[in-house]
C-alpha beads as a LAMMPS data file, in Angstrom:
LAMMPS data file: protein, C-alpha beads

238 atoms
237 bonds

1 atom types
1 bond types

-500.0 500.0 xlo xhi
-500.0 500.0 ylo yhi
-500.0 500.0 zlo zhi

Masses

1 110.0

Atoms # bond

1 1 1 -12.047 -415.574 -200.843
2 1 1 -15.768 -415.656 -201.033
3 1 1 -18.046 -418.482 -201.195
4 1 1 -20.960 -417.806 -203.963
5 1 1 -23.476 -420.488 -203.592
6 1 1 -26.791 -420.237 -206.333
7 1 1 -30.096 -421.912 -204.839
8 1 1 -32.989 -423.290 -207.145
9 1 1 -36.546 -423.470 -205.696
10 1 1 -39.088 -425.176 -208.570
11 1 1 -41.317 -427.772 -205.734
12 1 1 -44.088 -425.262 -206.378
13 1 1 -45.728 -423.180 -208.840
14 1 1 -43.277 -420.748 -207.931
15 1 1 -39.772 -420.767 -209.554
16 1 1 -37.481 -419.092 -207.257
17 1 1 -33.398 -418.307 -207.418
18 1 1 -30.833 -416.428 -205.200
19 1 1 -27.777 -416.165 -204.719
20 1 1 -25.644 -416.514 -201.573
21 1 1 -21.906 -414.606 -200.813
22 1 1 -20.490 -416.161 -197.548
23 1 1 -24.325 -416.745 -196.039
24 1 1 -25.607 -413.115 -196.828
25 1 1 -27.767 -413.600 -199.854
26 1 1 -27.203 -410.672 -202.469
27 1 1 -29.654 -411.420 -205.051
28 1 1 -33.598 -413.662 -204.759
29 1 1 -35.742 -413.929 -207.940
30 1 1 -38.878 -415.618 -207.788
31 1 1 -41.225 -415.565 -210.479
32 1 1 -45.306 -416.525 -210.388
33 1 1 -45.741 -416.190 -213.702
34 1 1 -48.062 -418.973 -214.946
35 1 1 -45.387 -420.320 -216.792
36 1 1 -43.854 -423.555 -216.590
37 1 1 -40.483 -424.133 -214.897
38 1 1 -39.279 -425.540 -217.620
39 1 1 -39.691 -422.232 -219.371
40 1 1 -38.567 -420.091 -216.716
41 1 1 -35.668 -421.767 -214.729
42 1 1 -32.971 -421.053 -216.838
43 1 1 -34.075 -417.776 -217.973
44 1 1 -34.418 -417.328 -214.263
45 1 1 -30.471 -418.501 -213.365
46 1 1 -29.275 -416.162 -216.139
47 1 1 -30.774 -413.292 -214.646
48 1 1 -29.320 -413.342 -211.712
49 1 1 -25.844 -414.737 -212.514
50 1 1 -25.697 -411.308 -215.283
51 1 1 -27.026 -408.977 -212.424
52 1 1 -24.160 -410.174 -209.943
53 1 1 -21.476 -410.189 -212.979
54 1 1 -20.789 -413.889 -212.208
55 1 1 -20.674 -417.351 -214.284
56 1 1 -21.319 -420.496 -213.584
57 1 1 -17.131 -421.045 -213.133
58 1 1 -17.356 -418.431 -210.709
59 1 1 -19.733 -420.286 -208.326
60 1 1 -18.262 -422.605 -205.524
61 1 1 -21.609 -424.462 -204.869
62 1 1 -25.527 -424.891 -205.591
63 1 1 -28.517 -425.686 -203.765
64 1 1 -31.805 -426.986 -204.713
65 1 1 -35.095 -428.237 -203.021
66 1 1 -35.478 -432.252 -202.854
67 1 1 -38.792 -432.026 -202.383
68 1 1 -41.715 -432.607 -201.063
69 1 1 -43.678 -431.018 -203.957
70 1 1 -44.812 -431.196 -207.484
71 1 1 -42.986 -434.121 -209.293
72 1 1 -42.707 -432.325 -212.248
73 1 1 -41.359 -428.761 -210.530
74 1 1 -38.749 -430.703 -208.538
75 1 1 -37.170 -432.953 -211.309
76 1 1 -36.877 -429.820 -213.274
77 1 1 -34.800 -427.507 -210.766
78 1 1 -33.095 -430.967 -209.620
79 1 1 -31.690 -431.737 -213.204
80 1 1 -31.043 -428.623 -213.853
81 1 1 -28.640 -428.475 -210.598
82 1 1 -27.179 -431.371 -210.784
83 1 1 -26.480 -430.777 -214.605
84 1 1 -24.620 -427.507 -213.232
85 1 1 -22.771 -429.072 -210.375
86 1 1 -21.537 -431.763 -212.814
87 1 1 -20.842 -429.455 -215.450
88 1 1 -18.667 -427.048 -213.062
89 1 1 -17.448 -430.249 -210.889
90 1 1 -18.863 -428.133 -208.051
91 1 1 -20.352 -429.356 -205.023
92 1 1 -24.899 -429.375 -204.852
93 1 1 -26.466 -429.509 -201.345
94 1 1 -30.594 -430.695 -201.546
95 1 1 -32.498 -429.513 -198.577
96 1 1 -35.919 -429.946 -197.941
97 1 1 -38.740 -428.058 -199.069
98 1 1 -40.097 -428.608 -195.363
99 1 1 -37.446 -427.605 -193.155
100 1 1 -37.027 -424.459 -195.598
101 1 1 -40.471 -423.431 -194.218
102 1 1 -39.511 -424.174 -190.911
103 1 1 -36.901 -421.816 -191.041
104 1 1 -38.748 -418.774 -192.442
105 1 1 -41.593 -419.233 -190.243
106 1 1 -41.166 -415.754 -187.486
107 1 1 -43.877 -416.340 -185.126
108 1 1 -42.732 -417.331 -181.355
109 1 1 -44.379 -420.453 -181.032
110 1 1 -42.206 -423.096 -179.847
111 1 1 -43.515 -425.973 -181.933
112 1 1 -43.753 -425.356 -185.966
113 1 1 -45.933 -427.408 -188.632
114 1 1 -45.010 -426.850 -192.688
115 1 1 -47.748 -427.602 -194.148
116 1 1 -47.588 -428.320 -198.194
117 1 1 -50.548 -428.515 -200.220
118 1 1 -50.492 -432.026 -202.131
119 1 1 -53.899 -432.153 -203.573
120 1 1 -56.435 -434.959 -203.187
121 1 1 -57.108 -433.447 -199.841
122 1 1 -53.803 -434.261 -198.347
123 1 1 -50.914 -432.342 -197.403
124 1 1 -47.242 -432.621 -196.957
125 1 1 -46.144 -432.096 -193.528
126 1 1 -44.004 -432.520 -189.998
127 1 1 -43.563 -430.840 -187.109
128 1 1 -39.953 -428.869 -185.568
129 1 1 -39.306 -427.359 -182.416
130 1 1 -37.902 -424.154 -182.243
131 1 1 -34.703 -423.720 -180.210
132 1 1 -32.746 -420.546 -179.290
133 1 1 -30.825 -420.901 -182.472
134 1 1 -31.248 -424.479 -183.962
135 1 1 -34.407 -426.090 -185.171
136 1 1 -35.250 -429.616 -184.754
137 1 1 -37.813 -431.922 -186.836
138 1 1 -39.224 -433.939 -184.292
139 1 1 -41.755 -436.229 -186.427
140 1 1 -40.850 -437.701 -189.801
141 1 1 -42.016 -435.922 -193.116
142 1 1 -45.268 -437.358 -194.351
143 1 1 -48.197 -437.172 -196.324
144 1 1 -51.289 -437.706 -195.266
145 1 1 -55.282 -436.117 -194.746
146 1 1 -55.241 -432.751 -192.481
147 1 1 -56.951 -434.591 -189.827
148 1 1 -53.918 -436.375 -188.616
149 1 1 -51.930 -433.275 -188.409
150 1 1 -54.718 -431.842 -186.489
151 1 1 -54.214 -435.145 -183.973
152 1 1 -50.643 -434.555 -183.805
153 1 1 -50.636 -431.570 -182.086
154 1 1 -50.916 -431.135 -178.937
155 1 1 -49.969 -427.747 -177.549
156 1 1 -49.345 -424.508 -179.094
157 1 1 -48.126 -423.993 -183.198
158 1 1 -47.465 -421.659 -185.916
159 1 1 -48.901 -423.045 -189.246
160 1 1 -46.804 -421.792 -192.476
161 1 1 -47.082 -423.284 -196.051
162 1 1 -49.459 -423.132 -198.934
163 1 1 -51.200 -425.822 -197.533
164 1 1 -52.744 -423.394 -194.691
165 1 1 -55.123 -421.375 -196.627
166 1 1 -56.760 -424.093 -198.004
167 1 1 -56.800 -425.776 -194.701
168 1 1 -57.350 -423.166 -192.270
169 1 1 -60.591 -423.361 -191.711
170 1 1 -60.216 -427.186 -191.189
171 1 1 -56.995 -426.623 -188.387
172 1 1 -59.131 -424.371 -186.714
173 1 1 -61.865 -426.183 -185.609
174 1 1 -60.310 -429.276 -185.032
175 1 1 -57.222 -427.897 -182.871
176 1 1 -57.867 -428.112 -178.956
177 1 1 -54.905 -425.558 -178.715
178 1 1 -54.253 -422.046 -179.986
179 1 1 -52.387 -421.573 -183.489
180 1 1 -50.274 -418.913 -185.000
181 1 1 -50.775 -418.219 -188.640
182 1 1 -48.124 -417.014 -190.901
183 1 1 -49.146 -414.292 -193.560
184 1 1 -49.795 -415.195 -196.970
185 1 1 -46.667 -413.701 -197.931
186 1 1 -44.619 -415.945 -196.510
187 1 1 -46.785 -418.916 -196.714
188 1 1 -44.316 -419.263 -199.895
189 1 1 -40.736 -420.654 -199.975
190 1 1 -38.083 -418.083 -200.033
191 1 1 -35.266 -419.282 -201.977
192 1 1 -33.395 -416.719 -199.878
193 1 1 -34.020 -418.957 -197.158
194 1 1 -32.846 -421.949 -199.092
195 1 1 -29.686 -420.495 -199.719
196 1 1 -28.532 -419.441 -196.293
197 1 1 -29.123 -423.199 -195.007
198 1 1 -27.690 -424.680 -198.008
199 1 1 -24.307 -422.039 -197.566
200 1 1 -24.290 -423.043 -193.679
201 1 1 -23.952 -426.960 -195.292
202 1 1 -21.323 -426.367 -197.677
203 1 1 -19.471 -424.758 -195.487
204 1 1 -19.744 -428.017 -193.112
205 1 1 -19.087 -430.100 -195.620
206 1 1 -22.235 -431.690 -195.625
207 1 1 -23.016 -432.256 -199.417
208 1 1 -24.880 -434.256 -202.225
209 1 1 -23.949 -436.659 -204.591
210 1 1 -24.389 -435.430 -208.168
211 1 1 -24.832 -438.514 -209.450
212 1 1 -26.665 -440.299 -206.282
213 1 1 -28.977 -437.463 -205.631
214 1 1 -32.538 -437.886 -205.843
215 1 1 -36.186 -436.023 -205.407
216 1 1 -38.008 -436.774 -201.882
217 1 1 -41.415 -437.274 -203.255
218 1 1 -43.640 -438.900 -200.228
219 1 1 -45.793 -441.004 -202.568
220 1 1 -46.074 -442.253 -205.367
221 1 1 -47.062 -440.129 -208.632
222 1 1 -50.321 -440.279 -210.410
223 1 1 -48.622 -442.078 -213.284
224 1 1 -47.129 -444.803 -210.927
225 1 1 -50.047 -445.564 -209.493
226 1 1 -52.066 -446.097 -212.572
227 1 1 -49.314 -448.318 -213.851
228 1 1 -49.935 -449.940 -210.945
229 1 1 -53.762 -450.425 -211.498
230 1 1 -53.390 -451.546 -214.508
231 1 1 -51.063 -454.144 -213.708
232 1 1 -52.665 -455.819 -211.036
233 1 1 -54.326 -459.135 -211.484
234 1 1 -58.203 -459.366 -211.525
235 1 1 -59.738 -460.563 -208.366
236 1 1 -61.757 -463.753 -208.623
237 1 1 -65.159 -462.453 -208.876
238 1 1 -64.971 -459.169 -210.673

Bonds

1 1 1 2
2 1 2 3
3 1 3 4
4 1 4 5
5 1 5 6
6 1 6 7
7 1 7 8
8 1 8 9
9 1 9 10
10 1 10 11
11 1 11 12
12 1 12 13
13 1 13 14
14 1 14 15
15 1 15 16
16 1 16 17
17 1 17 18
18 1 18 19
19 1 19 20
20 1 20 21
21 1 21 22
22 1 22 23
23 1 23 24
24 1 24 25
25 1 25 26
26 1 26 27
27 1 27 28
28 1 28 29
29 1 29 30
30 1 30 31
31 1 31 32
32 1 32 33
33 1 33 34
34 1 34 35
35 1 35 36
36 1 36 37
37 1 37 38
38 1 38 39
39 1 39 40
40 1 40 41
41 1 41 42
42 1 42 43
43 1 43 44
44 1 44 45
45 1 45 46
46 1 46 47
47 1 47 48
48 1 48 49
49 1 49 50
50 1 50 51
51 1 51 52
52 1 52 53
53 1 53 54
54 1 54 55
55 1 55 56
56 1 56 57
57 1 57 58
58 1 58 59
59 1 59 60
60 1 60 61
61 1 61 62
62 1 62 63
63 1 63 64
64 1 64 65
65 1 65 66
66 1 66 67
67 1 67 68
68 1 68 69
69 1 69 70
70 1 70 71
71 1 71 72
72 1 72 73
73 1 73 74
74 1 74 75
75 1 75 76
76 1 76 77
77 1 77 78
78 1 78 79
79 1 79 80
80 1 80 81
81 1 81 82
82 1 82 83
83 1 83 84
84 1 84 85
85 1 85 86
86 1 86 87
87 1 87 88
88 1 88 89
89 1 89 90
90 1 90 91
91 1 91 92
92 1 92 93
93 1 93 94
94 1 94 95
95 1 95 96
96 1 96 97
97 1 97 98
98 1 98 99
99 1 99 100
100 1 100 101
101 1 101 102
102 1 102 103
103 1 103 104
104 1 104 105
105 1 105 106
106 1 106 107
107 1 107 108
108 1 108 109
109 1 109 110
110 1 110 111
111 1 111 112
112 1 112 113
113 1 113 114
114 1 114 115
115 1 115 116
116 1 116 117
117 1 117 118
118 1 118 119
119 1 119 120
120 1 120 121
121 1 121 122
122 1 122 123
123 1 123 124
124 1 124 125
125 1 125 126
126 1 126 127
127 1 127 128
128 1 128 129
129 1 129 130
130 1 130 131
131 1 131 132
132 1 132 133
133 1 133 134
134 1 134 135
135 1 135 136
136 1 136 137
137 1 137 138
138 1 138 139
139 1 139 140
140 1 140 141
141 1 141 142
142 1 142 143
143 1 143 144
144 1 144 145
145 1 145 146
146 1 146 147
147 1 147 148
148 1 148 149
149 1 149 150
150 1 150 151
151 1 151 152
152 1 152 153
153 1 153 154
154 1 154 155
155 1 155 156
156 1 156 157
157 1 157 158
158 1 158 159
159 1 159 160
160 1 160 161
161 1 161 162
162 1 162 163
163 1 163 164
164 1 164 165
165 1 165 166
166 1 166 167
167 1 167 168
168 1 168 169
169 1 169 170
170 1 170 171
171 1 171 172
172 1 172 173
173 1 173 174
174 1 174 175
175 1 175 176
176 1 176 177
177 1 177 178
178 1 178 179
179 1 179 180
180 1 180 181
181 1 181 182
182 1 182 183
183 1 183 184
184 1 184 185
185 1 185 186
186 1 186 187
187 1 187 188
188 1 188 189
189 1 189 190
190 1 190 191
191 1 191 192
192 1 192 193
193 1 193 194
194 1 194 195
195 1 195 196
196 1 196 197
197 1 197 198
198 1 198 199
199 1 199 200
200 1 200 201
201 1 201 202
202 1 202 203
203 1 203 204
204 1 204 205
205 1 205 206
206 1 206 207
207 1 207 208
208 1 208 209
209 1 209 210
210 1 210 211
211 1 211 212
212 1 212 213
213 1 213 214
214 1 214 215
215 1 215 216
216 1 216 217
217 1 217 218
218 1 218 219
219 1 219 220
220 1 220 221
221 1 221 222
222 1 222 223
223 1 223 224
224 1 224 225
225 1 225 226
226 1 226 227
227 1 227 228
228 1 228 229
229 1 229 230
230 1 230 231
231 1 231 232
232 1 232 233
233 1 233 234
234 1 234 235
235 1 235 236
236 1 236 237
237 1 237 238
């Protein structure tokens, strides 16, 4: 039998789906719309699941980004799959929105930086190595100013992510080394992509929680922190 496995991509602006049949991915949607993910995730899902003839009964596992990303876009898609997987008592598999880059970057470099725009002039990134057929992260995910990615890196790398327009001019003058950049087309996340790694997991066993699983967000979100502000006792003085 088959293994059907439906992906969910909302850490962006971009709402993306596909669907997966044992690793070769039959069907990708992904919408840039304008409109919220809210509006367009669902719609999105039913799409594809009436173009393949399938239900939701007829899947045998989902996928979904964990993030880094927008706070909102990611506890959208990551309701709405976990909602499905518990619904259908099917298995989820979160992977992240980094490594997903990593994976659809096709330059030759050796060394690989996703870069994520995250606004207030930081970025979401980390670095993998490229093997013959595996790919390795080889700094932890973080969030930070471009500047200490630019310190980070140290010999040749391929840049891809929608934090390198943005940032490109930036990377290039600081980098002592040469850099590959990937073209704007793929500078955004395939959920095609996502679904191939997340079929290679369920097929390994290696799944999510439905009821554990939870966004990666790096930081903290602009609501949090002005909580935060506000609850912080006055210095002596001010």
């Amino acid at each position: 039998m088959p293994t059907c496995l439906l992906a969910v991509d909302t850490a962006t602006e971009i709402c993306g789906v596909a669907l997966a049949v044992d690793g070769h991915v039959h069907i990708e949607l992904i919408l840039n719309k304008g409109i919220t993910h809210a509006q367009s995730v669902l719609s999105a899902i039913d799409a594809v699941l009436k173009i393949s003839g399938m239900t939701p009964g007829d899947l045998d596992g989902y996928a979904v980004t964990r993030g880094p990303g927008s706070f909102t876009g990611l506890r959208i898609g990551i309701s709405t799959i976990k909602g499905l997987a518990f619904a259908t008592e099917k298995p989820m598999v979160g992977i992240s929105t980094l490594e997903v880059l990593a994976h659809q970057a096709p330059g030759t470099a050796d060394l690989i930086c996703p870069l994520m725009d995250a606004r207030r002039d930081e970025v979401y990134w980390t670095l993998y190595r490229r093997g013959t057929d595996s790919m390795t992260p080889i700094v932890p995910e973080r969030v930070g100013p471009v500047t200490e990615v630019v310190g980070s890196i140290q010999e040749t790398c391929q840049f891809i992510g929608n934090g390198v327009p943005p940032y490109r001019t930036v990377l290039q003058k600081g980098l002592a080394y040469p850099a590959q950049w990937t073209g704007n087309e793929l500078n955004d996340l395939r959920p095609a992509v996502l679904a191939r790694l997340a079929w290679q997991r369920l097929r390994e066993g290696k799944t999510d929680g439905t009821r554990t699983f939870e966004p990666v967000y790096l930081r903290k979100s602009d609501a949090e922190l002005h909580r935060k502000g506000r609850s912080a006792p006055a210095r002596k003085g001010s």
